[in-house]
py3Dmol code that shows the C-alpha trace and the ligand (Angstrom):
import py3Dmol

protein = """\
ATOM      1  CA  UNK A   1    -214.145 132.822 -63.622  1.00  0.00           C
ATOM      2  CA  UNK A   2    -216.260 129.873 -64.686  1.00  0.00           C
ATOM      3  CA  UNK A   3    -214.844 126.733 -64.268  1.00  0.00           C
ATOM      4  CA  UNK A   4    -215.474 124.145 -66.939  1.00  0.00           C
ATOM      5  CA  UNK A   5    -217.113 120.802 -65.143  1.00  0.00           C
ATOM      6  CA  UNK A   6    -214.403 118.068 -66.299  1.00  0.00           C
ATOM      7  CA  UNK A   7    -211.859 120.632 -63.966  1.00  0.00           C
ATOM      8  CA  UNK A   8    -214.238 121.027 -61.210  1.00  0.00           C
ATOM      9  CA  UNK A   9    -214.394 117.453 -61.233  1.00  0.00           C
ATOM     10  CA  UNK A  10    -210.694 116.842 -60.803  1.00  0.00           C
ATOM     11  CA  UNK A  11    -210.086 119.512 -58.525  1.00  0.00           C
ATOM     12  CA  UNK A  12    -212.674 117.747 -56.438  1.00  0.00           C
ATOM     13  CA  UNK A  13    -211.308 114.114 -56.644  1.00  0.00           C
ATOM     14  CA  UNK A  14    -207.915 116.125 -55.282  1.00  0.00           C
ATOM     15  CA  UNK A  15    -209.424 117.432 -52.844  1.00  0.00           C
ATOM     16  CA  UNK A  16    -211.050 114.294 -51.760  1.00  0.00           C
ATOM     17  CA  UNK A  17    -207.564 112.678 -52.255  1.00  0.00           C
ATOM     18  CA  UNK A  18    -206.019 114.677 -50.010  1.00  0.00           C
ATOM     19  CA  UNK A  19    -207.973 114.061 -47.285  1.00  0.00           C
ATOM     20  CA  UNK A  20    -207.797 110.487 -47.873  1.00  0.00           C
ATOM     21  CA  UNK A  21    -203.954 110.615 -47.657  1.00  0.00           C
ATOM     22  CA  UNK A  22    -203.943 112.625 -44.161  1.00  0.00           C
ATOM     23  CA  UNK A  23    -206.011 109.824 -42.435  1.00  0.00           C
ATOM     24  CA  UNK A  24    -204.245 107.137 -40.982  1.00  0.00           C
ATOM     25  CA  UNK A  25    -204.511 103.449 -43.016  1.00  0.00           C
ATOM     26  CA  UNK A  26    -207.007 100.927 -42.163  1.00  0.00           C
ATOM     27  CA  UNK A  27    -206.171  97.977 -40.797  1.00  0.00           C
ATOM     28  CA  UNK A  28    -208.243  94.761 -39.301  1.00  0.00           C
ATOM     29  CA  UNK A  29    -207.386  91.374 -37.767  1.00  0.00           C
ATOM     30  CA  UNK A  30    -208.242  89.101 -40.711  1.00  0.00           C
ATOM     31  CA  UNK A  31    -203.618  89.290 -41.448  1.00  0.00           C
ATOM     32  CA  UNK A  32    -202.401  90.945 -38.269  1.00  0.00           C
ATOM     33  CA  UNK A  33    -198.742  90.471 -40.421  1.00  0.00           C
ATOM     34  CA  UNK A  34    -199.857  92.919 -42.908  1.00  0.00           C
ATOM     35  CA  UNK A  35    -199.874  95.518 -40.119  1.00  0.00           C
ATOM     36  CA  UNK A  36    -196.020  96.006 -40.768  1.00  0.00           C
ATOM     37  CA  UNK A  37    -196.395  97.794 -44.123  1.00  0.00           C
ATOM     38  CA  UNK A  38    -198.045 100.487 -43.272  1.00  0.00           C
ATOM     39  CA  UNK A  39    -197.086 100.682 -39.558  1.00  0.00           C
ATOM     40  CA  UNK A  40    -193.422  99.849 -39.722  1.00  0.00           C
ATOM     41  CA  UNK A  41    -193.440  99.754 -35.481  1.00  0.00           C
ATOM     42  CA  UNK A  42    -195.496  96.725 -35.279  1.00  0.00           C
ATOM     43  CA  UNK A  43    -192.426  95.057 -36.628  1.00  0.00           C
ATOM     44  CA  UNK A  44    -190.558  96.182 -33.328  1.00  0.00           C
ATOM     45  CA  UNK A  45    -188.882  93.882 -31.054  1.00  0.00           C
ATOM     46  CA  UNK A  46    -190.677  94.920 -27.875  1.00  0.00           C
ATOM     47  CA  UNK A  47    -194.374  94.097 -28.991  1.00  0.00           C
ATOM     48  CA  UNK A  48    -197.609  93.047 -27.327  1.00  0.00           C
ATOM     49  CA  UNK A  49    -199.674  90.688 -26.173  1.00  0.00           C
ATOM     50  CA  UNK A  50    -196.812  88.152 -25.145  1.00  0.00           C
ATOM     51  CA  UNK A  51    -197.268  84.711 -23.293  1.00  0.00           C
ATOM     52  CA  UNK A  52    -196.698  85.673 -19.513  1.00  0.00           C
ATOM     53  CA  UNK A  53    -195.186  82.059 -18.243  1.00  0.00           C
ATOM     54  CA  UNK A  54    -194.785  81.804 -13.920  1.00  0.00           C
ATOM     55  CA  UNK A  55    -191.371  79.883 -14.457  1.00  0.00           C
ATOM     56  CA  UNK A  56    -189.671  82.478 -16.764  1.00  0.00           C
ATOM     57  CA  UNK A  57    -190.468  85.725 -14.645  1.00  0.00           C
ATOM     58  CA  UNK A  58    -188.658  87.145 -12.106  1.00  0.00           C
ATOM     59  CA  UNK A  59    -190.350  87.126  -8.605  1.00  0.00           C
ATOM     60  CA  UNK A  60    -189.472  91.017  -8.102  1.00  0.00           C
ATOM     61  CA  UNK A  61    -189.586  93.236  -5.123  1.00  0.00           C
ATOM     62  CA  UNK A  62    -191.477  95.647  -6.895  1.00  0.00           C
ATOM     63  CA  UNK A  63    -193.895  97.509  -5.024  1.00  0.00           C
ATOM     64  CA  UNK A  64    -197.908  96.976  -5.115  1.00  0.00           C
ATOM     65  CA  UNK A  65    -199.535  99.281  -7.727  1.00  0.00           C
ATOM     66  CA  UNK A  66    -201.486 102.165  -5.899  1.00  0.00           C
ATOM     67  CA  UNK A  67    -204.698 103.113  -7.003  1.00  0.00           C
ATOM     68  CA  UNK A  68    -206.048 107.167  -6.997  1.00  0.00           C
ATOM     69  CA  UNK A  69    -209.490 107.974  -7.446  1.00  0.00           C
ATOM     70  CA  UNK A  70    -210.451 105.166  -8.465  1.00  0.00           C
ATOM     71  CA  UNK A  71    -213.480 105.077  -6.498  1.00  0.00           C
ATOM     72  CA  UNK A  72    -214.439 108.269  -7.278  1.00  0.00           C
ATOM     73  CA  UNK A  73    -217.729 108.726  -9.721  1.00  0.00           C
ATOM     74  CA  UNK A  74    -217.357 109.947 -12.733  1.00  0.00           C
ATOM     75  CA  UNK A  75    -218.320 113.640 -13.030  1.00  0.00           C
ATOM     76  CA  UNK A  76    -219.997 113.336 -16.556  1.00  0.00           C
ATOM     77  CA  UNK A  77    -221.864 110.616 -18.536  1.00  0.00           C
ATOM     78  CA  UNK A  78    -219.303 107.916 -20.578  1.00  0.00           C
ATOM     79  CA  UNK A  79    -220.028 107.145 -23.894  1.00  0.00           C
ATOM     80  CA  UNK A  80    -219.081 103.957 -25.486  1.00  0.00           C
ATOM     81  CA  UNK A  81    -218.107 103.845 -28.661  1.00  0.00           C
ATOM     82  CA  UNK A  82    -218.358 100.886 -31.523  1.00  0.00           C
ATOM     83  CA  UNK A  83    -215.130 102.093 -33.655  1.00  0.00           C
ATOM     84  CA  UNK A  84    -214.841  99.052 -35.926  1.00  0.00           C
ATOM     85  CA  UNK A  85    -211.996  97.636 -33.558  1.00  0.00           C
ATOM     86  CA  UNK A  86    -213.246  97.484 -29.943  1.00  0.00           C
ATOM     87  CA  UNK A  87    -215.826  98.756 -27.490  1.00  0.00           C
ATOM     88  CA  UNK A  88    -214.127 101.901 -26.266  1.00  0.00           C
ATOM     89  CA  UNK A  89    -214.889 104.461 -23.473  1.00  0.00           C
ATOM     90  CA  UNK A  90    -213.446 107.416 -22.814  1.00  0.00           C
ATOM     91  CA  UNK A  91    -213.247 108.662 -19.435  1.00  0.00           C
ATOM     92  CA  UNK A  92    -214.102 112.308 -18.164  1.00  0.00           C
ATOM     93  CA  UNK A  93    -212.671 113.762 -14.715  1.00  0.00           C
ATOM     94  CA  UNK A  94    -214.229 112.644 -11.800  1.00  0.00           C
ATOM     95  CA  UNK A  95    -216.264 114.430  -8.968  1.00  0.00           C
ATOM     96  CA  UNK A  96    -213.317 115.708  -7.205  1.00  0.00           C
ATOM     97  CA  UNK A  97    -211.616 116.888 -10.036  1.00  0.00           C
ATOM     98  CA  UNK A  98    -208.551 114.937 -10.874  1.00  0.00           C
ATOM     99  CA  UNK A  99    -208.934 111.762 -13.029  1.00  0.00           C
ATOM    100  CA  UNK A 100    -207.948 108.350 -11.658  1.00  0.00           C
ATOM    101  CA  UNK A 101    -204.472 107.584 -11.631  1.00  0.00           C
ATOM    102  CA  UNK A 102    -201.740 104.830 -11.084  1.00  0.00           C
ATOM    103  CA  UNK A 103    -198.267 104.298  -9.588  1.00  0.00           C
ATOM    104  CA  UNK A 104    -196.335 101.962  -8.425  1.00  0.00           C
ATOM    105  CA  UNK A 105    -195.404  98.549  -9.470  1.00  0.00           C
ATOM    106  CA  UNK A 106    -193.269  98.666 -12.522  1.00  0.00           C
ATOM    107  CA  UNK A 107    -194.287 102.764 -13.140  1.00  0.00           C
ATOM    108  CA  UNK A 108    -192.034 105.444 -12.353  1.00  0.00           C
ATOM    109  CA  UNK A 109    -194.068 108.824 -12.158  1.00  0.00           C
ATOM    110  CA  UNK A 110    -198.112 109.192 -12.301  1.00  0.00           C
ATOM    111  CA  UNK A 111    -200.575 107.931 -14.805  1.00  0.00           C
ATOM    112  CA  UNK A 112    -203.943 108.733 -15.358  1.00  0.00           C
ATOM    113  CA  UNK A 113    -206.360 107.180 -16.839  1.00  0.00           C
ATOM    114  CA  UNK A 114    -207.895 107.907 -20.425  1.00  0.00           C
ATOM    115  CA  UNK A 115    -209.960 104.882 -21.783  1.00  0.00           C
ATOM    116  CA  UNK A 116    -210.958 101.845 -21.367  1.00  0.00           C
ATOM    117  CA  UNK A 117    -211.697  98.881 -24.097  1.00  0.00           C
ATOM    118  CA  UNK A 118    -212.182  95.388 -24.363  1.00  0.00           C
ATOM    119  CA  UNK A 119    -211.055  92.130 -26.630  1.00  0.00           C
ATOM    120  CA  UNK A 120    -212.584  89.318 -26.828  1.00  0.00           C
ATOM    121  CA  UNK A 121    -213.502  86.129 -29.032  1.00  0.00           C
ATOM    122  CA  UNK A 122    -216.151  84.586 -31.024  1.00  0.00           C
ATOM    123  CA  UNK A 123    -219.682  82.566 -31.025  1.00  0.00           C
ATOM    124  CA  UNK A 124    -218.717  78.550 -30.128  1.00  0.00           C
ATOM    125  CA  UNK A 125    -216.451  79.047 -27.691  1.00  0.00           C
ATOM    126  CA  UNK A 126    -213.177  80.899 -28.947  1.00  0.00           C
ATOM    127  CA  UNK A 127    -211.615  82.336 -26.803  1.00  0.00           C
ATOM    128  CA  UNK A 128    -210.504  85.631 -27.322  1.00  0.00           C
ATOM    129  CA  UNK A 129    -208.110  87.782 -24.471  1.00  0.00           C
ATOM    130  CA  UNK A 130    -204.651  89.064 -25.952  1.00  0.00           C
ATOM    131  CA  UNK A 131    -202.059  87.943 -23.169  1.00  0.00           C
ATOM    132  CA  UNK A 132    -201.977  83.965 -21.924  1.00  0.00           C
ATOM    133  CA  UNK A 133    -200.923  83.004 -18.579  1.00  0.00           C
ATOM    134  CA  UNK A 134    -198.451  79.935 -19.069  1.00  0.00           C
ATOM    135  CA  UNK A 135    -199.947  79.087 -22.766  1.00  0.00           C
ATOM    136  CA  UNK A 136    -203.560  79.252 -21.542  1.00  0.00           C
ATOM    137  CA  UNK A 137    -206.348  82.137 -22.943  1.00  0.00           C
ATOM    138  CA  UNK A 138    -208.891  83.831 -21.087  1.00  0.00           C
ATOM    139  CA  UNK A 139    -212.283  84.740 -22.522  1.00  0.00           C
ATOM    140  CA  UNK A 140    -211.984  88.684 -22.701  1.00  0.00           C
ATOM    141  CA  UNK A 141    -209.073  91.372 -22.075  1.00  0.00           C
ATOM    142  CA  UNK A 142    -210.328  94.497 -20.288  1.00  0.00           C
ATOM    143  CA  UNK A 143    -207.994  96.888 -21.098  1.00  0.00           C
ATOM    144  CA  UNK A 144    -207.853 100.625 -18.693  1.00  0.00           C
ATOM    145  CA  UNK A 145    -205.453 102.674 -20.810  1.00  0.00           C
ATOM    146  CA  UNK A 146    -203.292 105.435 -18.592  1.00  0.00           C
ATOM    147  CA  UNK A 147    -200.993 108.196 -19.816  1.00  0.00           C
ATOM    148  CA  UNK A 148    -198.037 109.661 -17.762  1.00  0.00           C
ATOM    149  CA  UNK A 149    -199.200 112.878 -16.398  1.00  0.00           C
ATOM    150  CA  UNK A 150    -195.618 114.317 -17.365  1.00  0.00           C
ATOM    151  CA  UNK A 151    -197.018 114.141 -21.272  1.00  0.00           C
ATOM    152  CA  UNK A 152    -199.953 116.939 -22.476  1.00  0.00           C
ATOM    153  CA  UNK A 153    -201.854 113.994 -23.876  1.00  0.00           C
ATOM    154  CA  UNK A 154    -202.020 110.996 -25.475  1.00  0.00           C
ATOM    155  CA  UNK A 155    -200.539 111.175 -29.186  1.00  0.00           C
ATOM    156  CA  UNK A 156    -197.193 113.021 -27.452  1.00  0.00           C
ATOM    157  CA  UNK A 157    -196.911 109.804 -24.852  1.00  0.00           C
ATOM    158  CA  UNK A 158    -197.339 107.118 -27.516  1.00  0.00           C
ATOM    159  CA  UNK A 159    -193.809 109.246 -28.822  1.00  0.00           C
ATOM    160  CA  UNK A 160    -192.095 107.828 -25.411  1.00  0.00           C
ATOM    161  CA  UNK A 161    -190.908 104.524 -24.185  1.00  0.00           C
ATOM    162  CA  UNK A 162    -192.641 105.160 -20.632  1.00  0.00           C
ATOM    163  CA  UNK A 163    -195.626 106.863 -22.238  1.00  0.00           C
ATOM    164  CA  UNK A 164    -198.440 104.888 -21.543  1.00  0.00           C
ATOM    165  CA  UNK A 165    -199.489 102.482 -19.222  1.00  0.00           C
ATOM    166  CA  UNK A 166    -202.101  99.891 -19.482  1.00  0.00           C
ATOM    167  CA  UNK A 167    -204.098  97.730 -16.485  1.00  0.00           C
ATOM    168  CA  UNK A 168    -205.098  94.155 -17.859  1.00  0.00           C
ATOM    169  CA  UNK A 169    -208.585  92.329 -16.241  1.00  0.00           C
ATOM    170  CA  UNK A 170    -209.358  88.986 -17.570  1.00  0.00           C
ATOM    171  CA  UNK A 171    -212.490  87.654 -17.723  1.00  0.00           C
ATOM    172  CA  UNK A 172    -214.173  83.772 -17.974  1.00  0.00           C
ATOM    173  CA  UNK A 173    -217.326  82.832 -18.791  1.00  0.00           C
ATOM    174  CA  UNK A 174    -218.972  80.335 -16.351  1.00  0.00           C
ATOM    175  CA  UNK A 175    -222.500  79.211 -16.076  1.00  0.00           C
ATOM    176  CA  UNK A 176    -223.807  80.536 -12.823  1.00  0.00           C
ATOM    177  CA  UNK A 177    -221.573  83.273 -11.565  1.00  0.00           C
ATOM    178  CA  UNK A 178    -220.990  84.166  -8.079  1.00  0.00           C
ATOM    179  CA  UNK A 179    -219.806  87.089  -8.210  1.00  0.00           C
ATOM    180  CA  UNK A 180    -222.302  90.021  -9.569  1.00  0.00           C
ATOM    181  CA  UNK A 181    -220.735  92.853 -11.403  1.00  0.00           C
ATOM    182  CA  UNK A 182    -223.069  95.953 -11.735  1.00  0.00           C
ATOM    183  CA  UNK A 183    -220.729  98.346 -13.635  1.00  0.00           C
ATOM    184  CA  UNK A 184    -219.521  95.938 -15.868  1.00  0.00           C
ATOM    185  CA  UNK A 185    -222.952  94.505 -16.935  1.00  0.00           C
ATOM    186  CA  UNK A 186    -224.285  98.432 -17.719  1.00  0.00           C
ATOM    187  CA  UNK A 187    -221.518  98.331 -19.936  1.00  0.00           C
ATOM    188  CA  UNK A 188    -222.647  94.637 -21.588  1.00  0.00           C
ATOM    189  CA  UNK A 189    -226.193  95.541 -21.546  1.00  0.00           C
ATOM    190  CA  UNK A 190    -225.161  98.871 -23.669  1.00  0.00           C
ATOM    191  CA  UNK A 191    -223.513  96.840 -26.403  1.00  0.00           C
ATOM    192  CA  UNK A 192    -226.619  96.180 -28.197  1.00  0.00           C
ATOM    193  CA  UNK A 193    -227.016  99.787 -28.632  1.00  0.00           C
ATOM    194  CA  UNK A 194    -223.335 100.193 -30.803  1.00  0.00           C
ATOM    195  CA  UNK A 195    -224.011  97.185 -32.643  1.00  0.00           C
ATOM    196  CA  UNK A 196    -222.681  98.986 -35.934  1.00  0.00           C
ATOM    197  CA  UNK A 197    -219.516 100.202 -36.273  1.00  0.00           C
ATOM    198  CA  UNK A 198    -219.109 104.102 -35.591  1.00  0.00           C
ATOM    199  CA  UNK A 199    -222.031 104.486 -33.785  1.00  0.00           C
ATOM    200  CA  UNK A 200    -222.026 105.695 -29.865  1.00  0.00           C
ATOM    201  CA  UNK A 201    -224.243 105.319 -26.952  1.00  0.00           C
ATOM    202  CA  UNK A 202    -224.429 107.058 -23.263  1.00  0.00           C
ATOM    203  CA  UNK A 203    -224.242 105.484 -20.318  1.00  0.00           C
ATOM    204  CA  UNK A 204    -226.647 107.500 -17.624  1.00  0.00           C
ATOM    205  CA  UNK A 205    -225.493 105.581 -14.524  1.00  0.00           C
ATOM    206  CA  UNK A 206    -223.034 107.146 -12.678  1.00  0.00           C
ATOM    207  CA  UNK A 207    -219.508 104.410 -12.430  1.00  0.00           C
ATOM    208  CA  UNK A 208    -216.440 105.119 -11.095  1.00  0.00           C
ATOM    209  CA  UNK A 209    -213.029 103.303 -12.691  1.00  0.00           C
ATOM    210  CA  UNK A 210    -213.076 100.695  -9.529  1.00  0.00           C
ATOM    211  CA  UNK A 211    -216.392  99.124 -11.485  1.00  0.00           C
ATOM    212  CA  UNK A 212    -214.024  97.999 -14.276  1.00  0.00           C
ATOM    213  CA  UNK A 213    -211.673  96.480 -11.942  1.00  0.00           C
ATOM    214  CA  UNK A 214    -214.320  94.375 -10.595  1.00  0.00           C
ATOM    215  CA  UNK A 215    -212.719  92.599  -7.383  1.00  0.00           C
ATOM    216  CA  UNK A 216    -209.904  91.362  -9.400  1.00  0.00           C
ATOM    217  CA  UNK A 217    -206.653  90.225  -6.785  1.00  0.00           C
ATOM    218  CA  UNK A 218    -204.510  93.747  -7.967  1.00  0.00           C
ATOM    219  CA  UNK A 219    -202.014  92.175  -5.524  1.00  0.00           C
ATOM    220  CA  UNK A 220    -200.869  89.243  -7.866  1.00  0.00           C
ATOM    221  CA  UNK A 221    -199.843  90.812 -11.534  1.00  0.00           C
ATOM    222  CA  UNK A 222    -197.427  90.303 -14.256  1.00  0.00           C
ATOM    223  CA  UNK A 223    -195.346  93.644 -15.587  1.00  0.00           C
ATOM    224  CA  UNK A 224    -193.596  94.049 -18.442  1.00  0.00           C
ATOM    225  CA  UNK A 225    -192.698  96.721 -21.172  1.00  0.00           C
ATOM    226  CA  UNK A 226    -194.146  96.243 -24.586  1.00  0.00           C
ATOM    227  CA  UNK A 227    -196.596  98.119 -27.053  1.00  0.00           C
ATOM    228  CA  UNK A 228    -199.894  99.040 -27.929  1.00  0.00           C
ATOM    229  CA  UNK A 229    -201.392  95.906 -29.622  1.00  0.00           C
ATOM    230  CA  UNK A 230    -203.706  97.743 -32.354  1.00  0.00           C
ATOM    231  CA  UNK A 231    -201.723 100.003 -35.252  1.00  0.00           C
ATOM    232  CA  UNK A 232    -199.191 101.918 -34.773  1.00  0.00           C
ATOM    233  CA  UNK A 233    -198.282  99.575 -32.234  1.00  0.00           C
ATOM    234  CA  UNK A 234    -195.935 102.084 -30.409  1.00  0.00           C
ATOM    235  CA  UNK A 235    -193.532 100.826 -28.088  1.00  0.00           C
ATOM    236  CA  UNK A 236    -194.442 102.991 -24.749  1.00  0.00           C
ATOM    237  CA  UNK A 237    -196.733 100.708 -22.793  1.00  0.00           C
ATOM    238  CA  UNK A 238    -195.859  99.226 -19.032  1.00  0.00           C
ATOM    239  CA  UNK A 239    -198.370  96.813 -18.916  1.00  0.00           C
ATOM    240  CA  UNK A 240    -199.085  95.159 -15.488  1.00  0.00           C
ATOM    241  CA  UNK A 241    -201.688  92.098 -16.006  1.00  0.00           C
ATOM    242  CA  UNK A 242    -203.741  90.562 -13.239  1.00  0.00           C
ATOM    243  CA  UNK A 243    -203.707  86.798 -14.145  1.00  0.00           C
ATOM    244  CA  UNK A 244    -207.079  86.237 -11.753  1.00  0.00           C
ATOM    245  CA  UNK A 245    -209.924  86.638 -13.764  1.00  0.00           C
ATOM    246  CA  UNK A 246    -213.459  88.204 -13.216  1.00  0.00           C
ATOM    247  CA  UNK A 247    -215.855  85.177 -14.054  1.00  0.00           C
ATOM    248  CA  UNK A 248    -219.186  86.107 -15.411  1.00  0.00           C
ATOM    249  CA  UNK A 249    -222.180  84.664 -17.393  1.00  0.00           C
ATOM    250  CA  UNK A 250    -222.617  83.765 -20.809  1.00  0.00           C
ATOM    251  CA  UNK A 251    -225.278  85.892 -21.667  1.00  0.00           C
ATOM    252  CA  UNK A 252    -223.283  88.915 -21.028  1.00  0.00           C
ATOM    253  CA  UNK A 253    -220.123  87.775 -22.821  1.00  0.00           C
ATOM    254  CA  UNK A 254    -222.148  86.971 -25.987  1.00  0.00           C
ATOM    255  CA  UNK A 255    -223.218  90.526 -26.325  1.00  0.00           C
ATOM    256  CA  UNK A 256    -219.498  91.818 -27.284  1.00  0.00           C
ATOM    257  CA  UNK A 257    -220.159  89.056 -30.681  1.00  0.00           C
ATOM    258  CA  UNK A 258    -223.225  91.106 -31.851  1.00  0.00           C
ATOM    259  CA  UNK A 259    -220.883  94.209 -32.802  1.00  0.00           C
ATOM    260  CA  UNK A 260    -219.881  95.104 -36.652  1.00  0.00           C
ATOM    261  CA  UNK A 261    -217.115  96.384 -38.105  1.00  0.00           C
ATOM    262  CA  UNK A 262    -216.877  98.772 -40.389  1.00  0.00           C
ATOM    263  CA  UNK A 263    -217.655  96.843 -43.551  1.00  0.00           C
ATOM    264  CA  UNK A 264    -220.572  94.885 -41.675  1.00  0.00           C
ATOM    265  CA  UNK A 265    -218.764  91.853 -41.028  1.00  0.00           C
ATOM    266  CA  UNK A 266    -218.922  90.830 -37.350  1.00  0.00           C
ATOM    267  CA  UNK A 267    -216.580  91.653 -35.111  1.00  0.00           C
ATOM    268  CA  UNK A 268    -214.711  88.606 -33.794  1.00  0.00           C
ATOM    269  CA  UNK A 269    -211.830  87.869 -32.235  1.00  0.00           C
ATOM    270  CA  UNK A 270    -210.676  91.401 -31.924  1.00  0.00           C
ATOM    271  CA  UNK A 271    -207.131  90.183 -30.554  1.00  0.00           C
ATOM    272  CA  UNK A 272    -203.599  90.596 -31.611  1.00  0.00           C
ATOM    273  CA  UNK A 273    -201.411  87.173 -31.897  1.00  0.00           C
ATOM    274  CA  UNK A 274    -198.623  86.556 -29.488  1.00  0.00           C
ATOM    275  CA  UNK A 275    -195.158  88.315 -30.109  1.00  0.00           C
ATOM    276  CA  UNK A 276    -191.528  87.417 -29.058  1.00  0.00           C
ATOM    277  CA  UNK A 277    -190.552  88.272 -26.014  1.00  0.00           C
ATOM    278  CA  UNK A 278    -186.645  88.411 -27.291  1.00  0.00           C
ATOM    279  CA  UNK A 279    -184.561  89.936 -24.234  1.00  0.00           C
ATOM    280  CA  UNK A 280    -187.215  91.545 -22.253  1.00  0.00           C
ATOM    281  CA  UNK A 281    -188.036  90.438 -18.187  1.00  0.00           C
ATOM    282  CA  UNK A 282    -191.333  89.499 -17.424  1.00  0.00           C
ATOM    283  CA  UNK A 283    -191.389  90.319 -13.750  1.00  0.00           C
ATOM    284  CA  UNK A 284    -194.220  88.834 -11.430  1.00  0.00           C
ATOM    285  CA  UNK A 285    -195.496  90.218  -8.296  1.00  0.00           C
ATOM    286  CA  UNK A 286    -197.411  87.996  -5.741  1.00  0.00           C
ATOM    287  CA  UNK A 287    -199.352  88.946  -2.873  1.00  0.00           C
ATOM    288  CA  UNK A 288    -198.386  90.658  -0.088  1.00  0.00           C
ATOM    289  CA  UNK A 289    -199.283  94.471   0.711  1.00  0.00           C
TER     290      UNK A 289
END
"""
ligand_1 = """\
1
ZN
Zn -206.353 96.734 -26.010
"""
view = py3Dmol.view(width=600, height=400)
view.addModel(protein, "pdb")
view.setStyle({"model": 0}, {"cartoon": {"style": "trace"}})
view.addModel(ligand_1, "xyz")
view.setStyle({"model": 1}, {"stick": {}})
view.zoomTo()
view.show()
């Protein structure tokens, strides 16, 4: 059978439809409100980032988050990843096996950790982290994504209410740091290299997830339970935020501006706005073993 071209044509454009339809909308963060109409969770009422205020939270007796692994190298090369939204890397096993993993705190059960990503602001001096700390914004949001080990993987966790679990480093920019972070500048210095949106690059050092924590206080932290901030905002993130930040220079901060998004424009200010808290607890955890 020969098909005549105008119905080649349209079986093509139906093809090409279809595939259109199965991918999943795109969004950006020029009208974070329009999020709602095609992700209908982002209009929740337990959403993320929220203002995380030290006279509103409950001091709590929760226990100190323990840390797995986390020094433990990497067994293969990470590759980060210019997606049009963030710097993202996800993480392979380690040496020993078993990924890094997370308990305590506000977590019942084990999480692991998947990914990690960053937000962060513009050129001039915006700032750009997702949470605040009594009103006031930090320069970037490290974020170390974790998935309960009771869920296959990561798309069946988003499903549950204690799903996910996300670590939150701040960072500021100061002039002459005093504090050197080798893992975390091999990450800056490899930003150049994803400059465009959908590209990749590998990183050939060998890190372990510890680099990413820097020597943030883990000690002191703010938990709560909210959402992923990015579509489709699901509501199965425990989030415990370390209100110390990492301080480090300028120069390295400014390479996170030279990334693209996917329609070339720069990528800037790559952060959600606040949401209500409504009748959620905040609870705050200081010091202490
Ligand atoms: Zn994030």
């Amino acid at each position: 059978m020969v098909l005549r071209k105008p119905l080649l044509l349209f079986l093509q454009l139906l093809a090409a439809r279809q595939i259109a339809d199965q991918s999943a909308p795109q969004w950006d963060y020029r009208d974070t409100n329009r999020w709602i109409a095609d992700y209908p969770t982002c209009g929740g009422s337990q959403q993320s980032p929220i203002n995380l205020d030290h006279y509103t939270s409950i001091g709590s007796l929760k226990p100190a988050l323990k840390f797995r692994n986390y020094a433990q190298p990497f067994a293969g090369r990470l590759t980060l990843v210019n997606n049009g939204h963030t710097a993202d890397i996800v993480l392979p096993e380690t040496v020993r096996g078993p990924r890094p993993t997370i308990t305590g705190g506000l977590l019942d059960g084990v999480y692991e950790a998947q990914s990690v990503h960053f937000h962060w602001g513009a050129p001039g001096g915006a700032r750009g982290s997702e949470h605040t700390v009594n009103g006031y914004r930090y320069d970037v949001e490290i974020h170390i994504v974790h998935k309960n080990m009771k869920y296959g993987n990561a798309q069946e966790a988003m499903q549950h209410p204690d799903g996910l679990a996300v670590l939150a480093v701040m960072i500021n920019i100061v002039d002459i740091p005093q504090t050197y972070y080798p893992g975390l500048n091999i990450v800056f210095n490899s930003l150049p290299r994803v400059r465009a949106a959908n590209t990749n690059t590998t990183i050939i050092n060998q890190l372990s997830l510890n680099h990413f924590l820097g020597d943030v206080d883990t000690r002191n932290f703010f938990a709560y339970r909210g959402s992923l901030t990015t579509p489709p905002c699901s509501e199965a993130v425990t989030w415990h935020v370390f209100p110390r930040p990492l301080l480090i220079s300028r120069e390295m901060i400014q390479r996170f501006f030279e990334l693209r998004q996917t329609n070339g424009a720069p990528l800037w200010n790559n952060y959600r706005p606040l949401q209500a808290l409504n009748r959620r607890q905040v609870y705050r955890r200081k010091g202490g073993i």
